[in-house]
PDB file of N, CA, C and O in Angstrom:
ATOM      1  N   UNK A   1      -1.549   0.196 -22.589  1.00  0.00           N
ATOM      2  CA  UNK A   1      -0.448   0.963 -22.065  1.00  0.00           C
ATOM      3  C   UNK A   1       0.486   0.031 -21.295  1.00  0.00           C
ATOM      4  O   UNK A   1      -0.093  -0.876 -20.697  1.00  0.00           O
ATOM      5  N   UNK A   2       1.761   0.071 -21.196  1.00  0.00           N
ATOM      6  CA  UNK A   2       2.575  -0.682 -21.077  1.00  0.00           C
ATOM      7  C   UNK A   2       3.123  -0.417 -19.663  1.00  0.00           C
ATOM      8  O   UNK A   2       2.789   0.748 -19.446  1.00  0.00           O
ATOM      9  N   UNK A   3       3.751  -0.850 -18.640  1.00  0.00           N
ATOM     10  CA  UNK A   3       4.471  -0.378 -17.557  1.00  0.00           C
ATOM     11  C   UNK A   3       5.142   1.144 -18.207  1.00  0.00           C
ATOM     12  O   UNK A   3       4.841   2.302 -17.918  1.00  0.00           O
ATOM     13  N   UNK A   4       5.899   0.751 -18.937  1.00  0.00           N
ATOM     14  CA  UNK A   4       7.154   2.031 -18.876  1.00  0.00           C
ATOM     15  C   UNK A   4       6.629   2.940 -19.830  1.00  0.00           C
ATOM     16  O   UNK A   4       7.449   3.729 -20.299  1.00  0.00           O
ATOM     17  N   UNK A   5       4.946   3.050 -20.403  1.00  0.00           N
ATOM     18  CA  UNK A   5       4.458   4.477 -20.938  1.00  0.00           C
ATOM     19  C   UNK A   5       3.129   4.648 -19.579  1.00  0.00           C
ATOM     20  O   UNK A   5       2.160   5.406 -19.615  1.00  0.00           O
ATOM     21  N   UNK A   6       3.417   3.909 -18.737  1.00  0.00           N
ATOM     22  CA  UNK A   6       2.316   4.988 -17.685  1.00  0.00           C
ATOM     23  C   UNK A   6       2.651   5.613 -16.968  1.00  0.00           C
ATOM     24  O   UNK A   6       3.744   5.389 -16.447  1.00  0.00           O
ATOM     25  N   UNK A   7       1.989   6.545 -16.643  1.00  0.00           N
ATOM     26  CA  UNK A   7       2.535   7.441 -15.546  1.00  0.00           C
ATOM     27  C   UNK A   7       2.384   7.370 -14.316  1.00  0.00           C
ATOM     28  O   UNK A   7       1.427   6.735 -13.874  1.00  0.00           O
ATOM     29  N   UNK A   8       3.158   7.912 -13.585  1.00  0.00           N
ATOM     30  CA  UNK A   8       3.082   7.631 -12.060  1.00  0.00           C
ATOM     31  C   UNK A   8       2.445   8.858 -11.147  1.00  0.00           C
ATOM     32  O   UNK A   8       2.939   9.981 -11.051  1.00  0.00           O
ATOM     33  N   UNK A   9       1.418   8.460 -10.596  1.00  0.00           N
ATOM     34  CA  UNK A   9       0.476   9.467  -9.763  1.00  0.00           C
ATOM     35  C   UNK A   9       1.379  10.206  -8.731  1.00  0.00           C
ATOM     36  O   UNK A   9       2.029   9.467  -7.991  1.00  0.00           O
ATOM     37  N   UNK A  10       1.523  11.570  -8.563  1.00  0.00           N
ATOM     38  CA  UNK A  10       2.464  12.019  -7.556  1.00  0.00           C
ATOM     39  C   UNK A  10       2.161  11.101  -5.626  1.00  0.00           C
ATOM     40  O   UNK A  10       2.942  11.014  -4.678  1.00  0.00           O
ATOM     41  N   UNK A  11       1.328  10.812  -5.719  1.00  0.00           N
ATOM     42  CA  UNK A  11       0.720  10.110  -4.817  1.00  0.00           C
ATOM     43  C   UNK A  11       1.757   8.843  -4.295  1.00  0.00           C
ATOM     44  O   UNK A  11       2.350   8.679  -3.230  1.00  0.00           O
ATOM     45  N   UNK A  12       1.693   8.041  -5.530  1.00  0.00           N
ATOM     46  CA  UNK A  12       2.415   6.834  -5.932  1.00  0.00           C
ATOM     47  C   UNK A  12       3.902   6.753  -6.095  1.00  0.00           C
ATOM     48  O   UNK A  12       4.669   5.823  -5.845  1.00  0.00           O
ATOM     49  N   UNK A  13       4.212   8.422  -6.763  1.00  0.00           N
ATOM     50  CA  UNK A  13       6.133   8.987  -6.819  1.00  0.00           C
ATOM     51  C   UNK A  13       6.578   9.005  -5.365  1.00  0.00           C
ATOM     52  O   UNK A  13       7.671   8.644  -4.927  1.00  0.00           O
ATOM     53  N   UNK A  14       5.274   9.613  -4.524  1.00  0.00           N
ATOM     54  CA  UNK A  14       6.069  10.120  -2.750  1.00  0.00           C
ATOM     55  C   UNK A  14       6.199   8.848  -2.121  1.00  0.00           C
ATOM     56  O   UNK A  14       7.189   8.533  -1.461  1.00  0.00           O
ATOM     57  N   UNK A  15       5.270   8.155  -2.306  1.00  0.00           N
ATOM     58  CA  UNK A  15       5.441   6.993  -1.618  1.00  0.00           C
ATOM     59  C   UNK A  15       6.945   5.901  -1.940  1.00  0.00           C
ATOM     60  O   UNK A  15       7.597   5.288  -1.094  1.00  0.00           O
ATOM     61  N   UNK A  16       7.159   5.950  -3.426  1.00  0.00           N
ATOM     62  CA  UNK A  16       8.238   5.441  -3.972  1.00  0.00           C
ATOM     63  C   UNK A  16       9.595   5.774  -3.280  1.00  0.00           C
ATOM     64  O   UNK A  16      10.491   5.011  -2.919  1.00  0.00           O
ATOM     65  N   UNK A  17       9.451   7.635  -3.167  1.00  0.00           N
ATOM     66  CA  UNK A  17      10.725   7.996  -2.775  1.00  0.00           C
ATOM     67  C   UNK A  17      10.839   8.281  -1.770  1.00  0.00           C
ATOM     68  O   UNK A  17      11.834   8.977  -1.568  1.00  0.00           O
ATOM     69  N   UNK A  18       9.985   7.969  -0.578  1.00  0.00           N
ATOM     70  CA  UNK A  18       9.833   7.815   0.930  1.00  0.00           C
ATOM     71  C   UNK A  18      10.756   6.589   0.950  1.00  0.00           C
ATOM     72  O   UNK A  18      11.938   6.694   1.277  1.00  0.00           O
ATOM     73  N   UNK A  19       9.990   5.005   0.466  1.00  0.00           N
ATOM     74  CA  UNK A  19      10.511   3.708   0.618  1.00  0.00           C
ATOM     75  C   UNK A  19      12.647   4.027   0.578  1.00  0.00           C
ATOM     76  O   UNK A  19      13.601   3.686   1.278  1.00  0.00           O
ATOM     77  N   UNK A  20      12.394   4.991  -0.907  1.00  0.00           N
ATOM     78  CA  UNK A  20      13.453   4.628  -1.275  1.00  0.00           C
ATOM     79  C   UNK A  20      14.588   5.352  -0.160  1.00  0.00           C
ATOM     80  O   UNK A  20      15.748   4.981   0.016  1.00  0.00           O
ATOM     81  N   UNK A  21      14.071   6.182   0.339  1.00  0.00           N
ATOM     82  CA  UNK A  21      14.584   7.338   1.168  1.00  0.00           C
ATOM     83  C   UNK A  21      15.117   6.028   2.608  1.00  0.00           C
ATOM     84  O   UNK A  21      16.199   5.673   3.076  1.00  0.00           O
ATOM     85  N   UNK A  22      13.844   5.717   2.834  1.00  0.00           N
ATOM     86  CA  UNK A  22      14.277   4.354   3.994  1.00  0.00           C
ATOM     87  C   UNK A  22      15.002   3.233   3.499  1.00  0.00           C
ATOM     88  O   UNK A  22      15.095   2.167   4.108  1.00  0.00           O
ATOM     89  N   UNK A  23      15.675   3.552   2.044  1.00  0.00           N
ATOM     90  CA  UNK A  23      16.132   1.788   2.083  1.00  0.00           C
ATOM     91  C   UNK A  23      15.464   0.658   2.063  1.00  0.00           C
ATOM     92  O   UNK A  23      16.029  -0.434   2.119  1.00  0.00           O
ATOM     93  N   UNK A  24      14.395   0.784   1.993  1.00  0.00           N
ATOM     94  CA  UNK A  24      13.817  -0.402   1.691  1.00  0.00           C
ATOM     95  C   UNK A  24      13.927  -1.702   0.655  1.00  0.00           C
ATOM     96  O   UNK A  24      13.589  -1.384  -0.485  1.00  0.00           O
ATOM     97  N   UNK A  25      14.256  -2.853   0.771  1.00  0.00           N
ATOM     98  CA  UNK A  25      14.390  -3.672  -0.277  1.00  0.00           C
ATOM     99  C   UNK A  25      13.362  -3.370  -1.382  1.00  0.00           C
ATOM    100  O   UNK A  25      12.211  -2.946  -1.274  1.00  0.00           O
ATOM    101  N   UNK A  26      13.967  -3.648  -2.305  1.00  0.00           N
ATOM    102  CA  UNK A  26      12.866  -3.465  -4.139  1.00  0.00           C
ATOM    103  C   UNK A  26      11.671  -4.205  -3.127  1.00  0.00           C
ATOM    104  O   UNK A  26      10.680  -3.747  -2.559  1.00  0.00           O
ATOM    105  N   UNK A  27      12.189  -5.379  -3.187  1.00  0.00           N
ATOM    106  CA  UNK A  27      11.001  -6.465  -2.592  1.00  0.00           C
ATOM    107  C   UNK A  27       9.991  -6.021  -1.794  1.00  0.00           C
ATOM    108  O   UNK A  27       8.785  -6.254  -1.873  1.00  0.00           O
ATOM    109  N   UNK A  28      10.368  -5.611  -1.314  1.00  0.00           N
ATOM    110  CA  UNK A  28       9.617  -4.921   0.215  1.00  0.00           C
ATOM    111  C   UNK A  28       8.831  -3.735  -0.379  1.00  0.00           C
ATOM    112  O   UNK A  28       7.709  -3.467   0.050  1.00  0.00           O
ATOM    113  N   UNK A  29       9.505  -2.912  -1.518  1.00  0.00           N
ATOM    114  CA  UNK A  29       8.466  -1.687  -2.028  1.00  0.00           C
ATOM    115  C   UNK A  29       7.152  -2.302  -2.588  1.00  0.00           C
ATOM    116  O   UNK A  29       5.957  -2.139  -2.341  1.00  0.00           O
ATOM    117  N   UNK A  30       7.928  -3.141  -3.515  1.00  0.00           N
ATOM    118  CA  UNK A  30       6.779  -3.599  -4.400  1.00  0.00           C
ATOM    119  C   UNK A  30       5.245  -4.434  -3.710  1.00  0.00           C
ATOM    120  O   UNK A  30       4.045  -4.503  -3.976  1.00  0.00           O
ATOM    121  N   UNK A  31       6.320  -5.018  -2.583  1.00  0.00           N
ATOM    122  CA  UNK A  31       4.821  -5.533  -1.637  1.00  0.00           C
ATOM    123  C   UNK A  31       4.324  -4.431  -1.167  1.00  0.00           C
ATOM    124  O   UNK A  31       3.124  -4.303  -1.407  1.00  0.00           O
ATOM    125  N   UNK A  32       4.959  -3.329  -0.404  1.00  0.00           N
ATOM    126  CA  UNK A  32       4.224  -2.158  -0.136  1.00  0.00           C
ATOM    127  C   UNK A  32       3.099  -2.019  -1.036  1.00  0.00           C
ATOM    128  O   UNK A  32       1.924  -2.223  -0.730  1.00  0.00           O
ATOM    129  N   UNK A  33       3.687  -1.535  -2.559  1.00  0.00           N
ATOM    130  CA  UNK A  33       3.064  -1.446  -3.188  1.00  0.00           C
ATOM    131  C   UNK A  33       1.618  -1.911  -4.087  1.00  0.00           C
ATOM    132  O   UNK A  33       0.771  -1.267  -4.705  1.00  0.00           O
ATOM    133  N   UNK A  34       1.776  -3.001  -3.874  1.00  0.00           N
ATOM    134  CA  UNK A  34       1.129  -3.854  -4.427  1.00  0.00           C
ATOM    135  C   UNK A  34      -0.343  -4.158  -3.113  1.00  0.00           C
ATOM    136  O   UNK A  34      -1.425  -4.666  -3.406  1.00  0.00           O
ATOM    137  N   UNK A  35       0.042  -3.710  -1.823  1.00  0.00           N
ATOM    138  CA  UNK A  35      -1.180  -3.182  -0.709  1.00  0.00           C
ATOM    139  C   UNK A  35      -1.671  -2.523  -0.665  1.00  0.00           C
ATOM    140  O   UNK A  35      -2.556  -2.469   0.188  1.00  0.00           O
ATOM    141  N   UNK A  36      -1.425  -1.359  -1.706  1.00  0.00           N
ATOM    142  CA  UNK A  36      -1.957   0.417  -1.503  1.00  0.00           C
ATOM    143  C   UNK A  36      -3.106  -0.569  -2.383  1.00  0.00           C
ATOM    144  O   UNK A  36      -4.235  -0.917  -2.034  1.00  0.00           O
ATOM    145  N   UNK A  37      -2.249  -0.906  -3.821  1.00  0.00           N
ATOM    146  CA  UNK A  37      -3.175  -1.527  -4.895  1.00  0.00           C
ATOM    147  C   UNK A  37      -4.339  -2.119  -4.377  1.00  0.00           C
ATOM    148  O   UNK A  37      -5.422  -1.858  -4.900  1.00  0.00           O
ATOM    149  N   UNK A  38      -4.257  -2.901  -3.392  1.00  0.00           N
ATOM    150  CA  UNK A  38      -5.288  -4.016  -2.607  1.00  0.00           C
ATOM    151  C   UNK A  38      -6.300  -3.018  -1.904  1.00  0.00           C
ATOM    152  O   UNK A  38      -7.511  -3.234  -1.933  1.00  0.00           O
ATOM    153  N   UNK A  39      -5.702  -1.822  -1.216  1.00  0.00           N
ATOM    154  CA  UNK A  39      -6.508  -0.580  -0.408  1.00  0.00           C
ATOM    155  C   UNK A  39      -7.591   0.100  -1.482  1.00  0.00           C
ATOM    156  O   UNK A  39      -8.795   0.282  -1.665  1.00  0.00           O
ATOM    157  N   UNK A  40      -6.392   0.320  -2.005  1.00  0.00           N
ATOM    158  CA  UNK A  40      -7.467   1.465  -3.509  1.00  0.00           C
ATOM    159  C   UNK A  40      -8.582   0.698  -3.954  1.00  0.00           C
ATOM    160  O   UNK A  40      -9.756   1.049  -4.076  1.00  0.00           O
ATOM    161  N   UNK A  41      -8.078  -0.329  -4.163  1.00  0.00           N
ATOM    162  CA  UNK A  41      -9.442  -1.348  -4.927  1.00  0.00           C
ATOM    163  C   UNK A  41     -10.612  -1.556  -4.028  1.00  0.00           C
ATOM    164  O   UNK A  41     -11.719  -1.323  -4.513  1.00  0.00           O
ATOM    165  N   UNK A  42     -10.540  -1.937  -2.859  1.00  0.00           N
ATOM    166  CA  UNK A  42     -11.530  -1.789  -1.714  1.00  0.00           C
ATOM    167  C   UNK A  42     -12.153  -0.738  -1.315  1.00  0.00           C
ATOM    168  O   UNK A  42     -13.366  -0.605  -1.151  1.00  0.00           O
ATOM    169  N   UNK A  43     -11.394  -0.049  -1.169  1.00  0.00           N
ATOM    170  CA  UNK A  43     -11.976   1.420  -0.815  1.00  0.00           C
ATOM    171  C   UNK A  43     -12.612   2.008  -1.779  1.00  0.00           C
ATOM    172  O   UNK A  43     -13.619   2.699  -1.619  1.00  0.00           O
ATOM    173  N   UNK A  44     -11.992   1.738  -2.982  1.00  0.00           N
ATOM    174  CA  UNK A  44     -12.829   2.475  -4.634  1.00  0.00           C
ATOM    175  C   UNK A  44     -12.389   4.054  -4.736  1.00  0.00           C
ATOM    176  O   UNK A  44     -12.618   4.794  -5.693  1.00  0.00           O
ATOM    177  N   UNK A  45     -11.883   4.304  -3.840  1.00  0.00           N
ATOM    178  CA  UNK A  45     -11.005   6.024  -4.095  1.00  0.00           C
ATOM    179  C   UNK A  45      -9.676   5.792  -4.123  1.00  0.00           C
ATOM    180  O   UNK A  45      -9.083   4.720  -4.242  1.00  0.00           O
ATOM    181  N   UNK A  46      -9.112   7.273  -3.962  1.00  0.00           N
ATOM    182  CA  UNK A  46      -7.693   7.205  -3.591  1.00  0.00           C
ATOM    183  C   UNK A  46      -7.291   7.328  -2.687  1.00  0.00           C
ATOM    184  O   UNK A  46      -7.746   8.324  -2.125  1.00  0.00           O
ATOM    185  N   UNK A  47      -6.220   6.529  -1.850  1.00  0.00           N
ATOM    186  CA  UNK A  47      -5.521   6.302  -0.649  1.00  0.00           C
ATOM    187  C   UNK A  47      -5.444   7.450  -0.122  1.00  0.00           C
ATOM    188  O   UNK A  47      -5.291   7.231   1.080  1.00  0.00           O
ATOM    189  N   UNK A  48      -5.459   8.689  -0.319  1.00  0.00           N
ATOM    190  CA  UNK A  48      -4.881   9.830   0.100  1.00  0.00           C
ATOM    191  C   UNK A  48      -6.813  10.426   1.026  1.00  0.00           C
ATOM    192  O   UNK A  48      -6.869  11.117   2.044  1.00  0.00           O
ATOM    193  N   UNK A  49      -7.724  10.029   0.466  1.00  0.00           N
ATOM    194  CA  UNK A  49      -8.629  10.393   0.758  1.00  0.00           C
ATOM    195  C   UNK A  49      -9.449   9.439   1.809  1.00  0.00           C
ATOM    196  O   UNK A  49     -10.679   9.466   1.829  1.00  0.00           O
ATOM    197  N   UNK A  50      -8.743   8.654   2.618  1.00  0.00           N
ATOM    198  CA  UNK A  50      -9.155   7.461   3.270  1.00  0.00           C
ATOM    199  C   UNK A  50      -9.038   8.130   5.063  1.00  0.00           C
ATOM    200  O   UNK A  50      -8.145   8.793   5.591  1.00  0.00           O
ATOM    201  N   UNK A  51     -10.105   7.705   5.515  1.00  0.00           N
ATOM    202  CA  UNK A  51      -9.687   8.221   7.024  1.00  0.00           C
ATOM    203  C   UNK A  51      -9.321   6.560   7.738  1.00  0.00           C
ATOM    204  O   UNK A  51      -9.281   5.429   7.253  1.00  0.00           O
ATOM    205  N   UNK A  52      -9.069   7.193   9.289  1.00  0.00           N
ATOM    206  CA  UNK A  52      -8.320   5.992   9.827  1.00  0.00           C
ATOM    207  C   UNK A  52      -9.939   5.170   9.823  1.00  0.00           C
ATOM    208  O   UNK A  52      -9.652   3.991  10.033  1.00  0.00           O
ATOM    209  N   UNK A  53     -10.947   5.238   9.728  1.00  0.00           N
ATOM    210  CA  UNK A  53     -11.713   4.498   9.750  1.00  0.00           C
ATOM    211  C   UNK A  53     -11.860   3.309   8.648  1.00  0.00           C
ATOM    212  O   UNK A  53     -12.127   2.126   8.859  1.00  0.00           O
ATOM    213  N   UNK A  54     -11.567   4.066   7.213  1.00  0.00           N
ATOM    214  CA  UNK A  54     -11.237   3.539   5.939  1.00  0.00           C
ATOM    215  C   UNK A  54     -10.164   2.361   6.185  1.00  0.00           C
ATOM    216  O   UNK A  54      -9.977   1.182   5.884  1.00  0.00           O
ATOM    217  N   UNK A  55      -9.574   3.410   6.919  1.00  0.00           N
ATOM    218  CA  UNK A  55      -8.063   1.956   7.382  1.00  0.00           C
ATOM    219  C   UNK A  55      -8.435   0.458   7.831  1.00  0.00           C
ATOM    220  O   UNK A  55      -8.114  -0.601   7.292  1.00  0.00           O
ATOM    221  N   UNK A  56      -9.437   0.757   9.318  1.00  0.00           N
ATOM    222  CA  UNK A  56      -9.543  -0.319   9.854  1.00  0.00           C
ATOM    223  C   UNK A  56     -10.513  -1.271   9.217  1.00  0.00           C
ATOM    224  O   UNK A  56     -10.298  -2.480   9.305  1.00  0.00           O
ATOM    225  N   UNK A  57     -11.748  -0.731   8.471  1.00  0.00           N
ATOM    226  CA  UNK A  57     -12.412  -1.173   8.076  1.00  0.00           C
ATOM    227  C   UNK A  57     -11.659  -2.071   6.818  1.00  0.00           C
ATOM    228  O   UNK A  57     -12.319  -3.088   6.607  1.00  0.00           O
ATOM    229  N   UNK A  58     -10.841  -2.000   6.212  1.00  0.00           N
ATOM    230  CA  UNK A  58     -10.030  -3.026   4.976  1.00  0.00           C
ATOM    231  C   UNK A  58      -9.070  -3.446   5.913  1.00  0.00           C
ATOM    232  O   UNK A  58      -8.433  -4.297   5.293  1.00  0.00           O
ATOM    233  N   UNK A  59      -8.414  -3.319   7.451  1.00  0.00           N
ATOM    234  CA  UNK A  59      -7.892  -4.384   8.265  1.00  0.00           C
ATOM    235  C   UNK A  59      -8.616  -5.523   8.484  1.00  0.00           C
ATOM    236  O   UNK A  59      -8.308  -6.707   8.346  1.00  0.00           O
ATOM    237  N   UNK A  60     -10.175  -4.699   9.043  1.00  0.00           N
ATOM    238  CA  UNK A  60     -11.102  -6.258   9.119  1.00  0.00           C
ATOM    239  C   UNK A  60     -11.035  -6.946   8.039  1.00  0.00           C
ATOM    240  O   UNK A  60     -10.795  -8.152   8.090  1.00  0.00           O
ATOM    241  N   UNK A  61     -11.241  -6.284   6.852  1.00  0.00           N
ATOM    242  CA  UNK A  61     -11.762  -7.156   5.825  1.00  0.00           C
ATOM    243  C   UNK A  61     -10.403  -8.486   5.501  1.00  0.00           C
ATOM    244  O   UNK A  61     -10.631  -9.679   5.304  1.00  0.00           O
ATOM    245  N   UNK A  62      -8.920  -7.762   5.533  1.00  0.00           N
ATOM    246  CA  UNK A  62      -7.878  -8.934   5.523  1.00  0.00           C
ATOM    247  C   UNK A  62      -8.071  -9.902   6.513  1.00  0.00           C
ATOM    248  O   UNK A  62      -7.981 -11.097   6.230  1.00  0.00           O
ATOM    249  N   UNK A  63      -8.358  -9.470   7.786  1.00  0.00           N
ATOM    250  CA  UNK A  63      -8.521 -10.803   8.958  1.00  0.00           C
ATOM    251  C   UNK A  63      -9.492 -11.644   8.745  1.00  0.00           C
ATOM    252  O   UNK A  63      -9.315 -12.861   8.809  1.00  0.00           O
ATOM    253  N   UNK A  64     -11.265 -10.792   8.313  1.00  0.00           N
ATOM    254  CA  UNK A  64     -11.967 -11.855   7.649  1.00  0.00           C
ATOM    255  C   UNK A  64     -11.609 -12.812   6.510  1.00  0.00           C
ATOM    256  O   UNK A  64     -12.214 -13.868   6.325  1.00  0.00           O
ATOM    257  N   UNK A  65     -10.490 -12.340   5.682  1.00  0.00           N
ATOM    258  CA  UNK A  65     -10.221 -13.220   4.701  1.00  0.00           C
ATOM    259  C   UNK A  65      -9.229 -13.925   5.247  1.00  0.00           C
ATOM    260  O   UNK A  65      -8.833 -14.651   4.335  1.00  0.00           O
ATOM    261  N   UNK A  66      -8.591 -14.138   6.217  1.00  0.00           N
ATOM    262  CA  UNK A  66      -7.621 -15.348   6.991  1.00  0.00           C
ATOM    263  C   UNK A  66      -6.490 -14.364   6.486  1.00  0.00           C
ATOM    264  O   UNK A  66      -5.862 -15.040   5.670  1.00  0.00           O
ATOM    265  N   UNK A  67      -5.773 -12.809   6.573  1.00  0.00           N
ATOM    266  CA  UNK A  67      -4.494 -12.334   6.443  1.00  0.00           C
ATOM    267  C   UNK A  67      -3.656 -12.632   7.510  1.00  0.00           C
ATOM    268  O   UNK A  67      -4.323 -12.170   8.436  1.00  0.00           O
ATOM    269  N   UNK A  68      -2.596 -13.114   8.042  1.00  0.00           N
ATOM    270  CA  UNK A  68      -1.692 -13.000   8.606  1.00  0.00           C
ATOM    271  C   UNK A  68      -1.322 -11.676   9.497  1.00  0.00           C
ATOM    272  O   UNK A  68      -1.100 -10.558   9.033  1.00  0.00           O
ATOM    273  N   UNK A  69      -1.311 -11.946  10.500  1.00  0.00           N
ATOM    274  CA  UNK A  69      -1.087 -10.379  11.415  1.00  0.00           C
ATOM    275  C   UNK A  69       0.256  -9.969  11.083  1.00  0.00           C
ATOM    276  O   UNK A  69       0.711  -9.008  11.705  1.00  0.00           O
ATOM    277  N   UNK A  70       1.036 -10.588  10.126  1.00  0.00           N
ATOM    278  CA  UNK A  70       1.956  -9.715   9.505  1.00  0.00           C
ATOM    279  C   UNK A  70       1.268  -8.904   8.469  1.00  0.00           C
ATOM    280  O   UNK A  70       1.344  -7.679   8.373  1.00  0.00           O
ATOM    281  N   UNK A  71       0.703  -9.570   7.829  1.00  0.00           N
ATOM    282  CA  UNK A  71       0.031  -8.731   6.598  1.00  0.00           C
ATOM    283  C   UNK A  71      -0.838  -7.688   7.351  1.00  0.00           C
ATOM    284  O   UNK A  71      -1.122  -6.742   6.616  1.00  0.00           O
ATOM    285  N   UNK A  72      -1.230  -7.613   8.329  1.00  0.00           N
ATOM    286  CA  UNK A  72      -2.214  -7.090   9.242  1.00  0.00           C
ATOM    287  C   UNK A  72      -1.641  -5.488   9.488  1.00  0.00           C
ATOM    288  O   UNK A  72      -2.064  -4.369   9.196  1.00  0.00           O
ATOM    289  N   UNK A  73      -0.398  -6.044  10.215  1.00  0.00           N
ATOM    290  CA  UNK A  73       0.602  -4.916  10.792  1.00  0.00           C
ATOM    291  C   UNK A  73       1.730  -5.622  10.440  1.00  0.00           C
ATOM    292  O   UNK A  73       1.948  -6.809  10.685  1.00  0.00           O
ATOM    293  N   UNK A  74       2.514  -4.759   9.790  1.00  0.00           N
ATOM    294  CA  UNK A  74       3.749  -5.397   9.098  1.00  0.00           C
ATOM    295  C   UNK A  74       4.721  -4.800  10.083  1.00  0.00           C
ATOM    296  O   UNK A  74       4.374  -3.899  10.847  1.00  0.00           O
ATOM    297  N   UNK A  75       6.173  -5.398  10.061  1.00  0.00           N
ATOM    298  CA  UNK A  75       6.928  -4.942  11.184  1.00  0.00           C
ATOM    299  C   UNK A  75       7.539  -3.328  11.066  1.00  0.00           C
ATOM    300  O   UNK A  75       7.610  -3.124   9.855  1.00  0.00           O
ATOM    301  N   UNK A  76       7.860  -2.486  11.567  1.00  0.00           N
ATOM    302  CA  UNK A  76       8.259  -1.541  11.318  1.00  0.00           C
ATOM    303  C   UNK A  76       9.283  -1.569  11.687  1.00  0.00           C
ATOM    304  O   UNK A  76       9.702  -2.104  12.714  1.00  0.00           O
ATOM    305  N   UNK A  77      10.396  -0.423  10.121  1.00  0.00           N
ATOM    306  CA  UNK A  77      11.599  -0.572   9.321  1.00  0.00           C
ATOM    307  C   UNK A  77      12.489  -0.121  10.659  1.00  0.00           C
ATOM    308  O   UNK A  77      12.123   0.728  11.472  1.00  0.00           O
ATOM    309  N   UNK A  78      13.788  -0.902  10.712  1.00  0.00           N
ATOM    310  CA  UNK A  78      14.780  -0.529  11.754  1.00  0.00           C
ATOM    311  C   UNK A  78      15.295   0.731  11.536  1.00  0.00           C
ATOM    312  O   UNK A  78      16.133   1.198  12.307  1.00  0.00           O
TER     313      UNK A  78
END
């Protein structure tokens, strides 16, 4: 399946049109994006089903892997 025959999880649409709602650079979505990707995979569910514990627990896991406290906590949008 190709990018432009998959579909997009309503999950994955809100989040799109939140970013897009804030203006966010493409750039900036796609890294968004591309972190949920990094979340989901760790966690092994879907983002939507994650408590704040889920959260911190894949924060540790970026700091154990040497992430950047930007990558950590990214700045929030003006």
């Amino acid at each position: 399946m190709t990018d432009s025959t998959k579909s997009t999880s309503p999950l994955r649409q809100r989040m799109i049109d939140d970013m897009t709602l804030r203006k966010l650079n493409p750039r900036t979505q796609a890294g968004y994006l591309r972190s949920v990707v990094r979340f989901t995979r760790f966690f092994g569910q879907s983002p939507d089903l994650a408590s704040p514990e889920d959260l911190r627990a894949f924060q540790l896991h970026l700091v154990e892997g040497g992430a950047s406290s930007t990558t950590i906590n990214p700045p929030s949008p003006g």
